[in-house]
matplotlib code that plots the C-alpha trace (Angstrom):
import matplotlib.pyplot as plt

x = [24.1, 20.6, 20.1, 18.2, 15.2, 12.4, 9.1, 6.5, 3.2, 3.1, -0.5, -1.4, -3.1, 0.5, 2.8, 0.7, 1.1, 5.2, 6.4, 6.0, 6.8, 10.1, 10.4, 10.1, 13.1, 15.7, 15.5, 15.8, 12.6, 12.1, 8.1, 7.8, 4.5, 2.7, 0.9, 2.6, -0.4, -2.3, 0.2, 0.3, -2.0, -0.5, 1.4, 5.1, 4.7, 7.8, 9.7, 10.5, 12.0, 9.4, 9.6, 7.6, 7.1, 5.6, 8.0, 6.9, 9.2, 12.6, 14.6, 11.7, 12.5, 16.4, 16.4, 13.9, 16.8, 19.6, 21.5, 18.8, 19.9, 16.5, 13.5, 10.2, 7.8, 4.6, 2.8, -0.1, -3.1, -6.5, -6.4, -9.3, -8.5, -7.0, -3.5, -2.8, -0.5, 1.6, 2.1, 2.5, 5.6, 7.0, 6.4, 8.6, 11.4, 12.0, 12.1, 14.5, 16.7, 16.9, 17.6, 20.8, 21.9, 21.7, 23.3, 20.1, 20.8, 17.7, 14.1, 11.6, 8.0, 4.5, 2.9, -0.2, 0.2, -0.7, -0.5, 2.3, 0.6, -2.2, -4.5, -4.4, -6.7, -5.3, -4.5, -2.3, -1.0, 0.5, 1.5, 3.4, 4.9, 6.1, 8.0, 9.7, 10.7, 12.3, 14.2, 15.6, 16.9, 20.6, 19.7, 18.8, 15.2, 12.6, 9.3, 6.7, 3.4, 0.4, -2.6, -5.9, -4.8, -6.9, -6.7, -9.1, -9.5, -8.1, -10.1, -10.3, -11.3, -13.9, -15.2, -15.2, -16.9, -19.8, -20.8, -21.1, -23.2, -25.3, -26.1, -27.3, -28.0, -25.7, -25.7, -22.1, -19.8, -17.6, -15.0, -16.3, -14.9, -11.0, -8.4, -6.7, -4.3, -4.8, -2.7, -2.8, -2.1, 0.2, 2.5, 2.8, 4.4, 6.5, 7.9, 8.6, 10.2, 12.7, 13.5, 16.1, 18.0, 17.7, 21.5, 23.0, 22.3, 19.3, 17.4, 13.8, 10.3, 8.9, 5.4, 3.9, 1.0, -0.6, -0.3, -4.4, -5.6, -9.8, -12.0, -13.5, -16.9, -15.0, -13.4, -16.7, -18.2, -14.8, -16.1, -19.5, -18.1, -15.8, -18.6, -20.9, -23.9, -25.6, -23.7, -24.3, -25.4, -22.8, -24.1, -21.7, -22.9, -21.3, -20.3, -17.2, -18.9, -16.0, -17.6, -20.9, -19.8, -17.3, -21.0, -22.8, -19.5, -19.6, -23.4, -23.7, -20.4, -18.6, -16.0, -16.4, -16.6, -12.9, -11.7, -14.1, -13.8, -9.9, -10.7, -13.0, -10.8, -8.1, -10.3, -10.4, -7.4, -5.6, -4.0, -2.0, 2.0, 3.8, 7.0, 8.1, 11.5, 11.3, 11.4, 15.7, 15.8, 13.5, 11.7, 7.7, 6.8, 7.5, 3.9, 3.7, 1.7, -2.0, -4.4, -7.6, -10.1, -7.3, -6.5, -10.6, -11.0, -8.1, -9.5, -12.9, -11.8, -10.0, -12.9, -15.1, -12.6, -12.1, -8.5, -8.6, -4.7, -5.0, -7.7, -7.8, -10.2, -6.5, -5.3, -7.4, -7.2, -7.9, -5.3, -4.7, -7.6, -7.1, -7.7, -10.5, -9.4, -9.9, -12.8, -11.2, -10.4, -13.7, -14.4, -15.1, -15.9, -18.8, -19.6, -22.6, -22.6, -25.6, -25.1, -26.4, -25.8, -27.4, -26.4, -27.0, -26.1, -23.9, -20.1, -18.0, -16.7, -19.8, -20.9, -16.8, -17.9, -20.9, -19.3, -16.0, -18.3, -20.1, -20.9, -20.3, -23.0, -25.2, -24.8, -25.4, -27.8, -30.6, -32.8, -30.5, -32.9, -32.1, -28.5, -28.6, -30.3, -27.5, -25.2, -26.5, -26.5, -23.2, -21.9, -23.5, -21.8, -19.1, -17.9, -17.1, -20.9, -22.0, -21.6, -17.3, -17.5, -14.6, -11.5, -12.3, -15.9, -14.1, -11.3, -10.3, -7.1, -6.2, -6.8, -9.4, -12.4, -15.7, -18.3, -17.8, -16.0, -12.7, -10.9, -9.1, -8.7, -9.4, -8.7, -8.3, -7.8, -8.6, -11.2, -12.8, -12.5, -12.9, -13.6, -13.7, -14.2, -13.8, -16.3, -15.3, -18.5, -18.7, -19.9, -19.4, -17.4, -15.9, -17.5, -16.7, -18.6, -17.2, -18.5, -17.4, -17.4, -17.0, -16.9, -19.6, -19.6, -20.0, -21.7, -21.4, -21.8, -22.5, -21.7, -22.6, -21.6, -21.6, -19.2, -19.9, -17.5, -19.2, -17.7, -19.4, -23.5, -23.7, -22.0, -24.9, -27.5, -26.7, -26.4, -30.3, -31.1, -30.6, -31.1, -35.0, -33.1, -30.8, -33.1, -34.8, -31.1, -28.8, -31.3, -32.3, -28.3, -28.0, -31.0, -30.0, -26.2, -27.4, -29.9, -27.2, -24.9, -26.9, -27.7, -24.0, -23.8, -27.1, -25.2, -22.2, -23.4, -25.4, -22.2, -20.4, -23.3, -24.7, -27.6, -26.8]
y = [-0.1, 0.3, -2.2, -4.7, -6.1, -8.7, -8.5, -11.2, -10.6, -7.9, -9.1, -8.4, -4.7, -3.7, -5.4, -3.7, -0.5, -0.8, -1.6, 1.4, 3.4, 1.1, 2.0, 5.6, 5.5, 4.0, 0.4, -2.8, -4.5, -8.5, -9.8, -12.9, -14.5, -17.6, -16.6, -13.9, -12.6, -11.5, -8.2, -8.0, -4.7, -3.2, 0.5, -1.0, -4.5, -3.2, -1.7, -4.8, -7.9, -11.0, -14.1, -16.8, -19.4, -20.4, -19.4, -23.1, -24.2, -24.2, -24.1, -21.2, -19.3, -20.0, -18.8, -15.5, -14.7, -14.7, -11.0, -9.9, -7.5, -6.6, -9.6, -8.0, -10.9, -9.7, -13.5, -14.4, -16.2, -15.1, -19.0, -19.9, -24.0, -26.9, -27.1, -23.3, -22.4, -25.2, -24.5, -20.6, -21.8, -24.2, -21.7, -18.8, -21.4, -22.1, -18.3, -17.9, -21.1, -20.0, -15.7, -17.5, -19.6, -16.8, -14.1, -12.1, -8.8, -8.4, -9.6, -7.5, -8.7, -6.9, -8.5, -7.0, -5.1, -7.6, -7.7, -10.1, -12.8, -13.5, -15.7, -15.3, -15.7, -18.3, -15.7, -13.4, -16.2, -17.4, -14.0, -13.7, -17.5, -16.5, -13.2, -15.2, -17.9, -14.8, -13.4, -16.5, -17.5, -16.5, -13.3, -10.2, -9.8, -6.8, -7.1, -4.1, -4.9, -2.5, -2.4, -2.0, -0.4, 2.4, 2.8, 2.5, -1.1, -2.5, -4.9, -3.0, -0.5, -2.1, -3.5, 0.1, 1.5, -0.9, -1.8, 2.4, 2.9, -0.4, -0.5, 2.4, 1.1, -2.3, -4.1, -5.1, -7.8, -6.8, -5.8, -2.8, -0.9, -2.4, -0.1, 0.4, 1.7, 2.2, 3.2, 4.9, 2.7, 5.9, 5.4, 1.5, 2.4, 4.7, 2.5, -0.5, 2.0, 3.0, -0.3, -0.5, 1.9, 0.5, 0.2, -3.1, -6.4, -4.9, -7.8, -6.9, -6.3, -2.8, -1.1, 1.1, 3.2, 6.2, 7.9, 8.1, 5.0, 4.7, 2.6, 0.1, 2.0, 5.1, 4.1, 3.7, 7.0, 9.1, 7.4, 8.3, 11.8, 12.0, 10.1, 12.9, 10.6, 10.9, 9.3, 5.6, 4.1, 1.1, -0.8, -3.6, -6.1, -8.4, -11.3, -11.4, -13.6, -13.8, -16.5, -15.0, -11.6, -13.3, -14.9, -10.8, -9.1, -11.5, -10.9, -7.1, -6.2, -7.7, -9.4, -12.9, -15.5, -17.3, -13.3, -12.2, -14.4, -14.1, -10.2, -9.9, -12.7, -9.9, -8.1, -9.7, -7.7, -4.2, -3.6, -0.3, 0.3, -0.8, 1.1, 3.6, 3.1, 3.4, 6.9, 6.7, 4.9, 6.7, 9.4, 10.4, 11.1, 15.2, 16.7, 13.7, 10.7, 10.8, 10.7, 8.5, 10.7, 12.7, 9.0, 7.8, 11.4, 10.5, 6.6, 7.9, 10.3, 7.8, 5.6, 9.3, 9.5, 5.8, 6.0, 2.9, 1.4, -1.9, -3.7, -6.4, -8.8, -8.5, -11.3, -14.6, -16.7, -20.3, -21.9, -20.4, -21.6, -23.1, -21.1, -22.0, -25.2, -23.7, -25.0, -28.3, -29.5, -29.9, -33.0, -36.4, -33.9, -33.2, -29.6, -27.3, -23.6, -21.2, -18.9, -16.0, -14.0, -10.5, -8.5, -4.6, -1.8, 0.2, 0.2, -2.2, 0.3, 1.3, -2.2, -2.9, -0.2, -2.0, -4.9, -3.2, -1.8, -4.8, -5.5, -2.4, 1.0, -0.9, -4.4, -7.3, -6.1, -8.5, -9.2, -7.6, -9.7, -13.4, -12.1, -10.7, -14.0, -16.2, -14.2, -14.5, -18.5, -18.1, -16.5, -18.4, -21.8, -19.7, -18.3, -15.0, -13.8, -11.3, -7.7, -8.2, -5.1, -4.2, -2.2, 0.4, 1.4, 2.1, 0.0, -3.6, -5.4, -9.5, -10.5, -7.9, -9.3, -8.8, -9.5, -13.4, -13.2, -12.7, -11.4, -14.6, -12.7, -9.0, -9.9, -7.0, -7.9, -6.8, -9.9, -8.4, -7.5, -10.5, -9.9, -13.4, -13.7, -17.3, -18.3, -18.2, -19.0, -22.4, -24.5, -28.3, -27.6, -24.6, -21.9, -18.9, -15.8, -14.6, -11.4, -10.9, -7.6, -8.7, -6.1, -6.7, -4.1, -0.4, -2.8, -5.8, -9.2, -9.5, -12.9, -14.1, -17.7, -19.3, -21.9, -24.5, -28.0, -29.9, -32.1, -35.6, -36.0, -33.0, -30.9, -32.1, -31.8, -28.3, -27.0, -28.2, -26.9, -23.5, -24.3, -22.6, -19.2, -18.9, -18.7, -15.6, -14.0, -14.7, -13.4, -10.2, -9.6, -9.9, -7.7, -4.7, -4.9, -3.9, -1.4, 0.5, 0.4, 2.1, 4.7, 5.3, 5.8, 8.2, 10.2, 10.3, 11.4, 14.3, 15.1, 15.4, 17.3, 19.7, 21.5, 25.4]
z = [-2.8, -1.3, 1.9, 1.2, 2.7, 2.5, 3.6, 4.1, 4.2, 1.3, 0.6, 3.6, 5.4, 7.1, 4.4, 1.9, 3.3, 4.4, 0.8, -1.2, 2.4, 2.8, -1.5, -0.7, 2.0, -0.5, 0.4, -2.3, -1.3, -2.1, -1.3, -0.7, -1.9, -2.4, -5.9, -7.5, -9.2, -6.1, -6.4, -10.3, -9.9, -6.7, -8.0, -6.5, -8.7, -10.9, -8.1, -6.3, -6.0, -6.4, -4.5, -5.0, -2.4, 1.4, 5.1, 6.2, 3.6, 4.6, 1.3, -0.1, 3.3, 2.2, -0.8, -0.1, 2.8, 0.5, 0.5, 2.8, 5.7, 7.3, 7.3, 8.2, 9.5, 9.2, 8.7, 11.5, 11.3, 13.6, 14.2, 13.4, 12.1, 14.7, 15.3, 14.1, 17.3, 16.7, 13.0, 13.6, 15.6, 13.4, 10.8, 13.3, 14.0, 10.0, 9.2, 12.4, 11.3, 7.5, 8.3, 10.8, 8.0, 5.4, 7.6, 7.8, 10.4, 12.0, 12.0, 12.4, 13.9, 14.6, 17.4, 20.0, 23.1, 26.2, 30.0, 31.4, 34.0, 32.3, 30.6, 27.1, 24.1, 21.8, 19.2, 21.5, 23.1, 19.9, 18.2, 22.0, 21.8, 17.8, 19.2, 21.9, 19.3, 17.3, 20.1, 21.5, 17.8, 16.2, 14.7, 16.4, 16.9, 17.5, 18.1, 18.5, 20.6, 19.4, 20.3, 18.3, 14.8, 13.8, 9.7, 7.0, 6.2, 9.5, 10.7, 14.3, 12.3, 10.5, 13.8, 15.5, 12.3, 11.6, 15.5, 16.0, 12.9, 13.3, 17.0, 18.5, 21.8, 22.9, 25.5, 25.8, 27.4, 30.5, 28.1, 26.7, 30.2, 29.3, 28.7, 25.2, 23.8, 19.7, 17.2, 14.1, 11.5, 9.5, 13.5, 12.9, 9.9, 11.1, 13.5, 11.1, 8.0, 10.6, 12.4, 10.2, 11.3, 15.0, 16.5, 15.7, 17.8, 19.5, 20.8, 22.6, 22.3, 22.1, 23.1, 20.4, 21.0, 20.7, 24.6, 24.5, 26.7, 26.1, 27.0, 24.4, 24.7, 24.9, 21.3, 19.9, 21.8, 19.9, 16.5, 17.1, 17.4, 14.3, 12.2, 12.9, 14.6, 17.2, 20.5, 21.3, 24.3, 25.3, 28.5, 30.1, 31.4, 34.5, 32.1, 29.6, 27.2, 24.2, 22.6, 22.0, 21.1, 18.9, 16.8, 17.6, 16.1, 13.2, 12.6, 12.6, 10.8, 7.9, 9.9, 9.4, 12.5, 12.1, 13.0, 14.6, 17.8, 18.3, 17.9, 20.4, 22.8, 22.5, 24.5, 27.7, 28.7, 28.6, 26.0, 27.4, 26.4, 29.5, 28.8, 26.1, 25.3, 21.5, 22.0, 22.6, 19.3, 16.5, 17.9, 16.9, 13.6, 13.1, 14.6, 16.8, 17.2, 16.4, 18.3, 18.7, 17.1, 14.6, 13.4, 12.7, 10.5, 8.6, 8.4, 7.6, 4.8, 2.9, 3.0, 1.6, -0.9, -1.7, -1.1, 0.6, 0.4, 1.7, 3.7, 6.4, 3.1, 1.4, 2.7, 2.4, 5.5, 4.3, 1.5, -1.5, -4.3, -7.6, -10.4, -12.6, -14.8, -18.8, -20.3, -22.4, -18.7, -17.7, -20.0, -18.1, -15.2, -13.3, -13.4, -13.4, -15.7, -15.7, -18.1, -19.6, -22.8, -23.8, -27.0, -26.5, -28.5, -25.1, -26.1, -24.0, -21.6, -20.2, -19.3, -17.9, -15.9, -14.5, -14.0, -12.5, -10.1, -8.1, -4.7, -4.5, -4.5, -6.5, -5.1, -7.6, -9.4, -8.6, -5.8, -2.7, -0.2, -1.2, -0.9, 2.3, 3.3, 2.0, 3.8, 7.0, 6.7, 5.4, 8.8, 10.8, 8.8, 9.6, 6.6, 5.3, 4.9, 2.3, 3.6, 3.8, 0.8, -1.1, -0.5, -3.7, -4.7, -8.7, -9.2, -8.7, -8.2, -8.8, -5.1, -4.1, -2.0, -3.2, -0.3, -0.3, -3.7, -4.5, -7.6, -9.5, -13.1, -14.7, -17.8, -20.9, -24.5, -28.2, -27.4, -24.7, -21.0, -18.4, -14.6, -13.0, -9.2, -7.1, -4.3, -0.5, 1.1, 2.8, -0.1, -0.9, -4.0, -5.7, -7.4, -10.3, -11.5, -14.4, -15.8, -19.5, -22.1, -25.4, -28.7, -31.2, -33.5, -32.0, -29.1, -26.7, -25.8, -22.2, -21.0, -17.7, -16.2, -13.0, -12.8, -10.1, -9.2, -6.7, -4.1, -3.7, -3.1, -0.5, -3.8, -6.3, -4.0, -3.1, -6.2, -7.4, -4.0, -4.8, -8.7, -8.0, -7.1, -10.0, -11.8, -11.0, -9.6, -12.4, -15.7, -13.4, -12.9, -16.7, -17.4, -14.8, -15.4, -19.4, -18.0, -15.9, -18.5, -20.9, -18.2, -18.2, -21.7, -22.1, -19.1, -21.2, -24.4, -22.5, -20.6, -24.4, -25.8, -23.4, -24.4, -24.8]

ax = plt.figure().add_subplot(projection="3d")
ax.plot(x, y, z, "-o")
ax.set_aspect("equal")
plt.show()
C-alpha cells in the first residue's frame, strides 16, 4: 500500500502546489480543510482523501491523523489580529499531541530562514517558536527555514514584481542592503516531496536555499533585468522604518496591510542558509537548484501564459465567511439588493464569458476610477484594497480571489450559469455580487444583484452613503458586460464565417 500522508494547508500557495506533486510520487494524500468546497475545482479533488475540520480542534486533528505516516504542517498566519502568537502555538501543540496519540511518523513543517540572537519580527518569531514546539514534541520533527520564495503567485513574488514595475526610482528603508537568500518556489517543493523519504527519527531543522545570496535591492535590480525594463534606482536610507514601509508596500502593490507589514518586518534581518546539510539526505533536483533570475523567467512566464497554479490570495486570512443565506431566509431581516436585469439577444456563453472574466483585463466594467478610489480607502482601513487581481485571467475556481472579492459559488445548470463572489473589504456588514446567465430563448437574461447585510447603524448608514454611487456603477456594469458580450459573439460568428 501507498504511504499515506496528510497535508494541511492544501488551500494554501505551497499546500496547493505539494498535493498533486506528493500524487505524482505514489503517495495516498488526505487534505484537511475547513470548507471542503474551497477545493471542489482544484484538478486533484477526486484523487484524494477529504478531511473536513479545523487543527485547533483536537478530536478534528485526531481523526485527520488516523493511518497517517507523514503530517505536512503547512498552517501559519502573517499575524496580523491580537493574540495570534499564542494561538499559532496552541494550535502547534494540538497537532503535535494528536500525530503522538495517532502514531503519526514524522511531521513535516515550512518555516523562514533567520539569524539566531536576534530580535525578531512577531511573524518569524512565531513560525520559529511553532518549529521548536514540533521538535520538542513525541514525534519526529523536520523543519525547513527558506527564505523569500520566488514563484508566480508568492506573495514575495508579488511584492518583488509590483514594487519594480511601479516605482522606478525608491527611496528605500535600511533594509534594502540585507542579504537574502531566495528560493525557487519549484526547490521548496522538491524538498517537502522527498521529506518522506528522510531516514527514520530524524529530528532538526534544515536551511533551504538557493546558493545565490542578493541583496534586497539586488533582488529587485535581477527582476528588472528578467522583466525586460529599464533598471531601477533603489536608494537606502539610514532608518529601518518597518512600520511605514509595511503602509508603502501595502499602497503600491496588491499585498494587503495585515501581510504586508510582517513581510516587510522579515526584513530587518539576513535571511542567508546557515548550513547545508540537506544535501546528505536528498540531493538537488537533477540540473540543480535555480537560480535567482532562472527562477523570476520561469515565475514571469507562467504569469504570460496564465498558468498561474496557486497564489498567495488562495488562502483567505480572516475566518471563514458564511455563505449567502437563500433568499426565503432573508424574511424579518434587514437587507439591502440592487439589482439589475437586461434581456439581449447574445447566447448565454458569450455573456458567462464576460462575467467569468472580471477584475480581470477588463476590470468591472464600469467607471475604473471610483474603484480605484474605494480601494485605496480600503487599504488604508486596512483591508485587502482593490488591485489584489486574480490567480487566472480565463478561469475561475470556488475560493479564487477577485481583487477584494472572493469566489463563494460558480454555479452551472440547465437554469443558467451563476458566478457569485462574497465581499472582503472592511465593511460594517456582509456583502454578495452575484453575476447570473440565464437562457431565454436563443438569448439571455443577464441578472445582476448586490446583496448587502448590514451590521447595526454604522451598516445602514454606510450603505445610503454610497447609495449615490451605485447608481451610476452598477447600470454601467450591466450595460458594458452586454456590450462586450455581444462583441464576443460578432467575433465569433466572423471567426466561423470568414470571408473568402
Amino acid at each position: 500500500m501507498a504511504q499515506r500522508v496528510l497535508v494541511t494547508g492544501a488551500t494554501g500557495y505551497i499546500g496547493g502546489r505539494l498535493v498533486p506533486r506528493l500524487l505524482e510520487a505514489g503517495y495516498a494524500v488526505r487534505v484537511l480543510v475547513r470548507s471542503p468546497s474551497k477545493i471542489e475545482e482544484v484538478p486533484w479533488h477526486d484523487e484524494v482523501e477529504i478531511a473536513t475540520g479545523d487543527l485547533g480542534d483536537p478530536e478534528a486533528a485526531a481523526r485527520a491523523c488516523a493511518g497517517v505516516d507523514t503530517f505536512f504542517y503547512l498552517v501559519h498566519s502573517m499575524g496580523s489580529g491580537a493574540g495570534f502568537e499564542q494561538q499559532e502555538l496552541q494550535m502547534a501543540r494540538t497537532v503535535a499531541e494528536a500525530a503522538a496519540r495517532a502514531g503519526v511518523s514524522r511531521i513535516v513543517y515550512l518555516g523562514g530562514l533567520h539569524p539566531e540572537d536576534v530580535e525578531l519580527s512577531r511573524h518569524m518569531r512565531s513560525r520559529t517558536a511553532v518549529g521548536r514546539v514540533l521538535l520538542e514534541g513525541a514525534v519526529p520533527a523536520v523543519v525547513f527555514q527558506a527564505g523569500v520564495v520566488i514563484g508566480s503567485g508568492s506573495a514575495s513574488f508579488e511584492m518583488i514584481r509590483h514594487l519594480t514595475e511601479n516605482l522606478p526610482v525608491m527611496p528605500a528603508p535600511s533594509w534594502v542592503r540585507r542579504r537574502i537568500e531566495p528560493i525557487a518556489v519549484r526547490d521548496v517543493l522538491h524538498y517537502l516531496v522527498h521529506a518522506p523519504e528522510l531516514p527514520e527519527g530524524l529530528n532538526r531543522t534544515f536551511d533551504i536555499g538557493s546558493r545565490e545570496v542578493l541583496s534586497y535591492a539586488g533582488i529587485m535590480y535581477g527582476y528588472a533585468h528578467e522583466a525586460g525594463i529599464a533598471r531601477r534606482r533603489v536608494y537606502s536610507l539610514p532608518i529601518p522604518a518597518p512600520k511605514l514601509a509595511g503602509w508603502w508596500v501595502a499602497l503600491t502593490t496588491p499585498i494587503p496591510h495585515s501581510m504586508a507589514v510582517p513581510l516587510v518586518e522579515s526584513l530587518q534581518h539576513d535571511a542567508v542558509a546557515a548550513e547545508h546539510d540537506i544535501d546528505r539526505y536528498i540531493p538537488p533536483p537533477e540540473g540543480g537548484l535555480t537560480g535567482y533570475r532562472k527562477a523570476v523567467e520561469l515565475a514571469l512566464g507562467k504569469l504570460r501564459s496564465d498558468d498561474v497554479e496557486t497564489s498567495w490570495t488562495n488562502a483567505s486570512h480572516g475566518p471563514p465567511s458564511d455563505p449567502l443565506p437563500s433568499d426565503p431566509e432573508w424574511a424579518g431581516r434587514t437587507v439591502y439588493v440592487d439589482e439589475r436585469t437586461r434581456h439581449t439577444d447574445v447566447a448565454p456563453e458569450h455573456v458567462w464569458r464576460v462575467i467569468q472574466g472580471v477584475g480581470a483585463e477588463d476590470g468591472w466594467h464600469s467607471w475604473p476610477e471610483a474603484w480605484a478610489v474605494r480601494g485605496i480607502m480600503d487599504k488604508l482601513a486596512g483591508g485587502v484594497g482593490h488591485t489584489r487581481g486574480r490567480r487566472s485571467s480565463q478561469r475561475l475556481r470556488v475560493g479564487d480571489a477577485v481583487d477584494w472579492w472572493r469566489v463563494e459559488a460558480l454555479e452551472d445548470s440547465p437554469e443558467g450559469k451563476v458566478l457569485r463572489l462574497h465581499a472582503e473589504m472592511k465593511i460594517p456588514g456582509r456583502a454578495w455580487l452575484e453575476l447570473s446567465a440565464l437562457p431565454d430563448g436563443a438569448g439571455t437574461i443577464y441578472r445582476q444583484r448586490a446583496i448587502y447585510f448590514p451590521t447595526g447603524l454604522s451598516g445602514k448608514l454606510y450603505w445610503w452613503l454610497v447609495w449615490p454611487f451605485h447608481g451610476l456603477i452598477f447600470p454601467a456594469m450591466a450595460r458594458n458586460i452586454i456590450q462586450r458580450a455581444a462583441a464576443y459573439q460578432s467575433s465569433s460568428m466572423v471567426t466561423k464565417n470568414p470571408v473568402t
